[in-house]
C-alpha positions as CSV (number, residue, x, y, z in Angstrom):
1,X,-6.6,39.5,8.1
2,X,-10.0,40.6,8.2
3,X,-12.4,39.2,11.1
4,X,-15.1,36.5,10.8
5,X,-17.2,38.6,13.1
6,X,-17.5,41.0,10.6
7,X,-17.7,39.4,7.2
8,X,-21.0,37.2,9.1
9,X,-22.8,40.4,10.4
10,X,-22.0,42.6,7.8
11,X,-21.7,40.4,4.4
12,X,-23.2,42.9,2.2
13,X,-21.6,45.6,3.3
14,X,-17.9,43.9,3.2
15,X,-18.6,42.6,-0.6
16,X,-19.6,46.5,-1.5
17,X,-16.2,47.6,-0.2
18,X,-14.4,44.7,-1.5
19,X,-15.6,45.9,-4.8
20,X,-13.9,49.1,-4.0
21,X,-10.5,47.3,-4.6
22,X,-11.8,45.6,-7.7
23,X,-11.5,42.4,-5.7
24,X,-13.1,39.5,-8.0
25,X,-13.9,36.8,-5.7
26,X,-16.8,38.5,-3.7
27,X,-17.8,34.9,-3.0
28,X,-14.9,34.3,-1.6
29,X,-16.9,36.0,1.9
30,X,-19.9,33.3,1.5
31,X,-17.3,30.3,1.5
32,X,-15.7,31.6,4.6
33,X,-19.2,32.0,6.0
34,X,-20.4,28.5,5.0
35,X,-17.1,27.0,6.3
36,X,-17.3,29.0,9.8
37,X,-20.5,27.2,10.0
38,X,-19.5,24.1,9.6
39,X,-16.5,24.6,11.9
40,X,-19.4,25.8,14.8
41,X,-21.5,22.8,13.9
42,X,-18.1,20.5,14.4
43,X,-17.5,22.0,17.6
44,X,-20.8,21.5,18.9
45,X,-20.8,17.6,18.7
46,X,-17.4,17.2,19.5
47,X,-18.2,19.2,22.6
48,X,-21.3,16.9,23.0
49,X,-19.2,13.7,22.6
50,X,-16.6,15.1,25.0
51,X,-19.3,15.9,27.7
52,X,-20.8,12.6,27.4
53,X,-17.2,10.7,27.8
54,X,-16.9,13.0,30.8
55,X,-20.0,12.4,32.8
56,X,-19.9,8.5,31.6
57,X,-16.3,8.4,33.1
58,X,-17.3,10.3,36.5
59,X,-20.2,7.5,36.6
60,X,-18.2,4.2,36.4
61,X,-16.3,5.6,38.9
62,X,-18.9,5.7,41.2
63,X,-20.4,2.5,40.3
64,X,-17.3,0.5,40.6
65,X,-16.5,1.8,44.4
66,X,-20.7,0.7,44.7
67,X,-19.6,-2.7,43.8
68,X,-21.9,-2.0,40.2
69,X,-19.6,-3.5,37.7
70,X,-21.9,-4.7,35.2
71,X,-23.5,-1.4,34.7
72,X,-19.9,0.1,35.1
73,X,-18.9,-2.3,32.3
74,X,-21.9,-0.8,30.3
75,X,-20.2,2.5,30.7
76,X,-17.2,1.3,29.6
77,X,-18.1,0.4,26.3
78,X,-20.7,3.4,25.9
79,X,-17.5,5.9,26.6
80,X,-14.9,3.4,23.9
81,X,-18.1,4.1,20.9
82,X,-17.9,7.6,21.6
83,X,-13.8,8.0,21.7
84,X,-14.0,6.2,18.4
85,X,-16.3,9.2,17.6
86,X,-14.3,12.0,18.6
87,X,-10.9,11.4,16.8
88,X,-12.6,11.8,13.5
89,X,-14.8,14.9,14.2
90,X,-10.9,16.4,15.4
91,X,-9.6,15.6,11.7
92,X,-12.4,17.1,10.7
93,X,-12.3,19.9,12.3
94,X,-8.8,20.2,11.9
95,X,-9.7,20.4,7.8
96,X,-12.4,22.6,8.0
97,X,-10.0,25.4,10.3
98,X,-7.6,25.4,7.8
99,X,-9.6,25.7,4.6
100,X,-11.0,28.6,6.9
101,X,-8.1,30.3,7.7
102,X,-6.4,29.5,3.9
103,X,-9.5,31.5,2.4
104,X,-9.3,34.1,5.0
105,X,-6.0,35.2,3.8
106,X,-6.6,35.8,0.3
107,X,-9.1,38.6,1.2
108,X,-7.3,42.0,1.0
109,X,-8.2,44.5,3.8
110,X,-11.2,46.6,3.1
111,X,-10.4,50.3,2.1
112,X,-11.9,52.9,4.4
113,X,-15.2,55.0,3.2
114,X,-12.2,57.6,2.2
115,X,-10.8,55.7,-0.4
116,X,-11.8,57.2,-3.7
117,X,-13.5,54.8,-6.4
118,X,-11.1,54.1,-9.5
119,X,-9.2,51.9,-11.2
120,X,-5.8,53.0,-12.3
121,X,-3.3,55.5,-10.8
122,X,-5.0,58.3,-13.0
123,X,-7.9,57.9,-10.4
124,X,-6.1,58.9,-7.7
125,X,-6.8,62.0,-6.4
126,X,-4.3,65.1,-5.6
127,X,-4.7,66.3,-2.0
128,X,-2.3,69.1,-2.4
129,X,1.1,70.3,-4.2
130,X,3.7,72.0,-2.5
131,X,6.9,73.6,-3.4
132,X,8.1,75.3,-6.9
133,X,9.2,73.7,-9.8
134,X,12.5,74.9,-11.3
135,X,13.1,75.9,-14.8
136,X,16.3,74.3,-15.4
137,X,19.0,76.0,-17.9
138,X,19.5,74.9,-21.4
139,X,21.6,71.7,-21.4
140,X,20.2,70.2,-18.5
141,X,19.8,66.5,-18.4
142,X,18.5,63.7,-16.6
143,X,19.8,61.7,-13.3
144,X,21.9,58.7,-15.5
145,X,23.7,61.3,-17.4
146,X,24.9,63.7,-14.1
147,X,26.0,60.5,-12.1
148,X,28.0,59.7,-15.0
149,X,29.3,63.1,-15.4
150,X,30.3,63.2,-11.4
151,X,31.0,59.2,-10.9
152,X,28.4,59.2,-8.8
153,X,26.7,55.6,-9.3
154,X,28.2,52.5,-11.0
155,X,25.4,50.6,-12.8
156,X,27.9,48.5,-14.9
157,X,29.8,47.3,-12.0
158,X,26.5,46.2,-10.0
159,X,25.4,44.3,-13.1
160,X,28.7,42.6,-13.0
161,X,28.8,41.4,-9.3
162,X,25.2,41.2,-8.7
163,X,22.9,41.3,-12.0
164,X,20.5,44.7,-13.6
165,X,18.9,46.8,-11.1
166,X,21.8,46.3,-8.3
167,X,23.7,49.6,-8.0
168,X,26.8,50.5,-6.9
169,X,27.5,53.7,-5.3
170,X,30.9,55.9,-4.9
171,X,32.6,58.2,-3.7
172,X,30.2,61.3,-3.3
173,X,27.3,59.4,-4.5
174,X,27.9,57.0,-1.7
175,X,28.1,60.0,1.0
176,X,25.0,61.7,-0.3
177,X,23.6,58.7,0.7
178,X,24.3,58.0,3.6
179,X,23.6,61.8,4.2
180,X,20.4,61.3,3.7
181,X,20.0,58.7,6.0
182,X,21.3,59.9,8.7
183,X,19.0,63.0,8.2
184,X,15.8,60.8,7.9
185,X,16.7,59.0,11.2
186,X,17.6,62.1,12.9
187,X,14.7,63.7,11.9
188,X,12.3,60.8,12.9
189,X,13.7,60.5,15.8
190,X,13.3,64.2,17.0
191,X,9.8,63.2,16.4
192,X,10.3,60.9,19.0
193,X,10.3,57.7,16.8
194,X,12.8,55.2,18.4
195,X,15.5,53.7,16.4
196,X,15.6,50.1,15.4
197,X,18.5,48.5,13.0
198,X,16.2,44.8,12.3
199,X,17.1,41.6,10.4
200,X,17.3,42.0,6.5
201,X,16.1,38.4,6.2
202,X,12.5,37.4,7.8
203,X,10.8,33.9,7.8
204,X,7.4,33.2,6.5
205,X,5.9,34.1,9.5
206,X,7.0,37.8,9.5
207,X,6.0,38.0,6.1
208,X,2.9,36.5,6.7
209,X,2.1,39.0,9.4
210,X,2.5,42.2,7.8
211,X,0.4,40.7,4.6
212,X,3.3,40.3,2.1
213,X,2.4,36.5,2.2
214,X,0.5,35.2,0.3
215,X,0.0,38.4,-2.1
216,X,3.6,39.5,-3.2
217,X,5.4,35.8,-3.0
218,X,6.3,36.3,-6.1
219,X,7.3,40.4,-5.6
220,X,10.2,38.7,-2.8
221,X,13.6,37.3,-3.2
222,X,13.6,33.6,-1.5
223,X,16.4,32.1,0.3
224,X,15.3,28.0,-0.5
225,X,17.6,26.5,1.6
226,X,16.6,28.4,4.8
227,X,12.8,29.2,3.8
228,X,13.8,33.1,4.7
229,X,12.4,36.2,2.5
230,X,15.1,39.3,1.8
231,X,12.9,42.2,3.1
232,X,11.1,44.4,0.6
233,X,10.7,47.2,3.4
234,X,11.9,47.2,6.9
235,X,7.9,47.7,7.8
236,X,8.3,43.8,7.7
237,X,10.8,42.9,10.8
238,X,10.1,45.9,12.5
239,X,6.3,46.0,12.7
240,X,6.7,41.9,13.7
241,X,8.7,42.9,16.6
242,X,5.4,43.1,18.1
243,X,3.7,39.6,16.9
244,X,1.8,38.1,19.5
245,X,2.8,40.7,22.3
246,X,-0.2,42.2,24.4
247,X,0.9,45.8,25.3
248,X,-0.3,48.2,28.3
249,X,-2.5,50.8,26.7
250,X,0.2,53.3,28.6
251,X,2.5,51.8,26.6
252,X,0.9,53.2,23.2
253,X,1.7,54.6,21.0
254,X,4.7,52.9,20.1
255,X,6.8,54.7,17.7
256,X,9.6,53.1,15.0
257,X,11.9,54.2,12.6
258,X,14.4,52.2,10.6
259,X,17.0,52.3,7.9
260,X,17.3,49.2,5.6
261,X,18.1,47.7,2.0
262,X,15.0,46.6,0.2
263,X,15.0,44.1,-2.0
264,X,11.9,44.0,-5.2
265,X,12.3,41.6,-7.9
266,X,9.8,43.2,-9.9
267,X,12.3,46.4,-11.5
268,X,11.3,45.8,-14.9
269,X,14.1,46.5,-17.5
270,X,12.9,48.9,-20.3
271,X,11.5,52.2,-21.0
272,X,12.3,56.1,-19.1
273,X,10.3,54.6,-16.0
274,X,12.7,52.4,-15.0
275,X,16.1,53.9,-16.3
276,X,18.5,54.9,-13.7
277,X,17.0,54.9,-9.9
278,X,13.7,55.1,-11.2
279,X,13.2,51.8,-10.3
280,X,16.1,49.2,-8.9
281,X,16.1,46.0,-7.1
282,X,18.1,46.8,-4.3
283,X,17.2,50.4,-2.9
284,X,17.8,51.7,0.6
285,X,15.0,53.8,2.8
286,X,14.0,54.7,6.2
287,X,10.6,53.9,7.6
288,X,8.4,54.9,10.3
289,X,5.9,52.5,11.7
290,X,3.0,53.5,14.9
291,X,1.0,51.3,16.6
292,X,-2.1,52.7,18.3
293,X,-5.3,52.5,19.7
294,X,-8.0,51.9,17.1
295,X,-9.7,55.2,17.6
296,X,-6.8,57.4,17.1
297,X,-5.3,56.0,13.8
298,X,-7.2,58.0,11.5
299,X,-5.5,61.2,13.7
300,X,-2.0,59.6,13.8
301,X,-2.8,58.8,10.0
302,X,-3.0,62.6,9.3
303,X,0.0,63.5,11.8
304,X,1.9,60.6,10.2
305,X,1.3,62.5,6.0
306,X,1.9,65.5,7.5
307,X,5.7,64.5,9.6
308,X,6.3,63.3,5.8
309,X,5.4,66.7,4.6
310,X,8.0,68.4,6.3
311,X,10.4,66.3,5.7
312,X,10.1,66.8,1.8
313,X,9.7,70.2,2.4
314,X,13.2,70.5,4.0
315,X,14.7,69.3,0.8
316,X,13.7,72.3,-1.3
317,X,11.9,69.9,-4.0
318,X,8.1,70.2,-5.5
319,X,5.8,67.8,-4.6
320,X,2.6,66.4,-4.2
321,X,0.1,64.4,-2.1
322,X,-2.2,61.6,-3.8
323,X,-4.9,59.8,-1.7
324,X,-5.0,56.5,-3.9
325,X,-8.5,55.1,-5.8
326,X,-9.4,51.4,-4.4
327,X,-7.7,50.0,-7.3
328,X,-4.3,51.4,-6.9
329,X,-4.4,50.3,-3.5
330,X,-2.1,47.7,-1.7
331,X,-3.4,44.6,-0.1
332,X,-3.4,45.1,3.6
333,X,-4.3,48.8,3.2
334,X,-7.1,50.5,4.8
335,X,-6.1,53.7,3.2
336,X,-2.8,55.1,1.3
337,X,-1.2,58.5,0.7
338,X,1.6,58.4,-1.7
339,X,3.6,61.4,-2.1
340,X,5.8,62.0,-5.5
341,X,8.7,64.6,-6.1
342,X,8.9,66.0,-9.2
343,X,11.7,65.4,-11.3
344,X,12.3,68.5,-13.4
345,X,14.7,67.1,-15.9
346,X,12.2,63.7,-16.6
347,X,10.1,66.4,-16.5
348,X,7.3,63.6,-14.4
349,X,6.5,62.5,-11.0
350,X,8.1,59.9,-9.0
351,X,6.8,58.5,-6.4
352,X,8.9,58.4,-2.7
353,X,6.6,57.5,-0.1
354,X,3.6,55.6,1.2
355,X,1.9,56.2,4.2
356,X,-0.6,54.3,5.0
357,X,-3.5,53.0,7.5
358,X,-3.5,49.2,7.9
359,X,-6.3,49.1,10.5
360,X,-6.2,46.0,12.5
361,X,-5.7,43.8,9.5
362,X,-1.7,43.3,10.0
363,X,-2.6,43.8,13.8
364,X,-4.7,40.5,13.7
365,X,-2.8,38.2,11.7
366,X,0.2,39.3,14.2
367,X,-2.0,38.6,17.0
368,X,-0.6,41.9,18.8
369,X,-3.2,43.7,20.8
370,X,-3.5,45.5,23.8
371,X,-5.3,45.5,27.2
372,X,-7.2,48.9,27.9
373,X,-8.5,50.6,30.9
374,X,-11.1,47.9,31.2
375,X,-8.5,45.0,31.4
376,X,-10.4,44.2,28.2
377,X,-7.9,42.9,25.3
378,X,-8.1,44.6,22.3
379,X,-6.6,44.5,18.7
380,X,-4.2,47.7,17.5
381,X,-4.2,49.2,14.7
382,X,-1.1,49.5,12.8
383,X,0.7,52.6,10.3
384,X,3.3,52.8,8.5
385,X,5.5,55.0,6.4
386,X,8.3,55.6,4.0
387,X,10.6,58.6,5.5
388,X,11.7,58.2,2.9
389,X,12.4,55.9,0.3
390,X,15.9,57.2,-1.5
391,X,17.4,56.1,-5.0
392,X,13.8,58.5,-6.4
393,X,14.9,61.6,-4.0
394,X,18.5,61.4,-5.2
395,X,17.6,61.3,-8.8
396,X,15.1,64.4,-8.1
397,X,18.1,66.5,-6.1
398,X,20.3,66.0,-8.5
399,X,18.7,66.7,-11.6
400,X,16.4,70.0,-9.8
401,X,19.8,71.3,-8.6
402,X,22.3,71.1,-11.3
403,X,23.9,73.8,-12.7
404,X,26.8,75.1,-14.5
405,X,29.2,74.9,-11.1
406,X,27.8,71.5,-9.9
407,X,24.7,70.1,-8.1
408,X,23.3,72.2,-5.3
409,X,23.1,70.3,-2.0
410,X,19.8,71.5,-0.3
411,X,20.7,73.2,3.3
412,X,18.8,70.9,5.2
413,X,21.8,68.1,4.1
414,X,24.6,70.2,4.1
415,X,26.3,69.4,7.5
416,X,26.1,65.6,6.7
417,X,26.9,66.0,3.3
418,X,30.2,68.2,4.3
419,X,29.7,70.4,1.4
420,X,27.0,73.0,-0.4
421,X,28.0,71.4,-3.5
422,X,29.1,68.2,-5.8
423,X,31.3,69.0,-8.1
């Protein structure tokens, strides 16, 4: 959530960079302006009223132990005119915060000075490409045909006990897997990222903190009866573990990694895009999330893209780095990198990971800060990333490896995978 501070000093300024994100409601930042003045101007005469019931009540005090009860009487009825006053400037004020704060919320965070201008994903712009792409043999074929070939993933059986888009994984499709996770973990914790295993399930507040409410209401599974929200990313529960907590600056960074499911209702249903792991409503990944000091997230930013790096190097595939355009961005982002693995047998890029910069706009609405040297509080700024996300990287190791034998387990995975190959 942005601040008020800064949308009144710097209006201008916060509309041009709304406009970055093709936001359409630049007058969205006057309202909240015009509100927050009214709220002041609430305040002020309820604090006046409340003063003037406070002296008048000191005064009758004194008047009545003076024996003065007919001006003490005046008192009296001066303080009851003024009571009658107050309880309506508190509903009113009561109204005018939460129009506030309910048109606070549906601004997005403003994208740093580094986000490039555009509109669609074409805009985005390639920091760098690493790795080789492999010229696969004749015959090769895509992800859905190999974990058929190798019973692998069971898409007929998910759709049976759960509905499209819910995988079922066996046998060595299941262990690659779980492979993988226990690499990403093990990796991110060498890093010195501590391990947290959180709630799949979060309430509105959670969801609220991390931005997810209100912008992707819609993008969540609901549980009705219990007003709970399946988690679309463990960045949810495990960046709230910190919601209204004020740290030690000692105590920053603080460093998290998690494995969870994630649950999307928005999979879609036709077309190559989504066809096989491309895109599923129940994926698992592992997730990194820092908090730190406002003037070091930019630097943990970079250290964050680049701990992501490596980790895709290590799995042997081709890749690239994209710093997304304003209009590819996600709601509470300051800035994104998204990194895709390309898929030789698609023959396209599919995106695995987001790291991003969320600034002190989770950070706020969280109310998590941190006193520094000073003993003055302070807001943190927030960062997360996917380390990574998996049902992409196994449809881009299996169809970059295959060959005539079997698939090719990269070396990196090969003691938790037990084997070299899948055949």
């Amino acid at each position: 959530m942005l601040q008020v501070t800064v949308l009144r000093q710097e209006t201008e300024k916060v509309k041009e960079r709304l406009a970055v994100k093709l936001f359409k409601q630049p007058e969205l930042v006057d309202r909240i302006v015009a509100l927050d003045d009214e709220r002041k101007k609430l305040q002020a005469s309820f604090d006046e009223t409340q003063s003037k019931v406070n002296s008048a009540s000191k005064e009758i005090g004194k008047l009545m132990s003076q024996g003065n009860k007919d001006a003490a009487e005046q008192f009296r009825a001066d303080v009851a005119q003024w009571k009658t006053e107050l309880e309506p400037l508190k509903e009113k004020m009561a109204s005018v915060e939460k129009a506030l704060h309910d048109t606070l919320i549906l601004l997005p965070n403003l994208p740093s000075t580094r986000v490039p201008v555009g509109k669609t994903p074409e805009d985005n712009e390639v920091v760098r490409e690493g790795g080789v792409k492999p010229t696969l043999a004749a015959g090769a074929v895509p992800h859905w045909d190999l974990i058929k070939k190798y019973d692998l993933v069971d898409f007929e059986t998910g759709a049976k006990l759960t509905g499209s888009g819910f995988p079922v994984y066996k046998g060595k499709g299941a262990k690659l897997q779980r492979a993988l996770v226990q690499y990403f973990l093990d990796y991110n914790i060498t890093a010195g990222y501590t391990e947290y295993i959180p709630p799949f399930m979060v309430n509105e507040a959670s969801a609220y903190g991390t931005g997810q409410l209100p912008d992707k209401e819609g993008q969540m599974y609901h549980v009705t009866e219990d007003n709970l929200y399946l988690i679309p990313t463990a960045e949810v529960p495990v960046t709230n573990i910190y919601r209204d907590v004020i740290l030690k600056e000692e105590e920053l960074p603080v460093k998290m990694t998690a494995h969870s499911p994630c649950f999307r209702r928005e999979a879609g249903s036709f077309g190559k895009d989504v066809r096989g792991l491309n895109r599923v409503h129940q994926f698992e990944k592992v997730e990194v999330i820092q908090l730190v000091q406002p003037e070091k997230s930019y630097e943990v930013l970079d250290e964050m893209v680049s701990h992501v790096e490596r980790l895709v190097q290590s799995l042997e595939i081709p890749y690239r780095i994209l710093r997304l355009c304003g209009g590819d961005m996600g709601f509470a982002s300051a800035l994104t990198y998204d990194f895709e693995v390309y898929s030789a047998a698609q023959e396209r890029w599919l995106e695995v990971s987001s790291v991003s910069n969320f600034e002190s706009f989770q950070a706020n609405r969280m109310k998590c800060r941190f006193k520094d040297g000073s003993g003055k509080t302070q807001i943190v700024h927030t960062l997360n990333g996917s380390s990574l996300a998996l049902p992409r990287i196994m449809a881009c190791l299996l169809e970059n490896n295959q060959s005539a034998e079997g698939i090719h387990i990269p070396k990196a995975l090969q003691t938790y995978f037990g084997a070299a190959l899948i055949q």
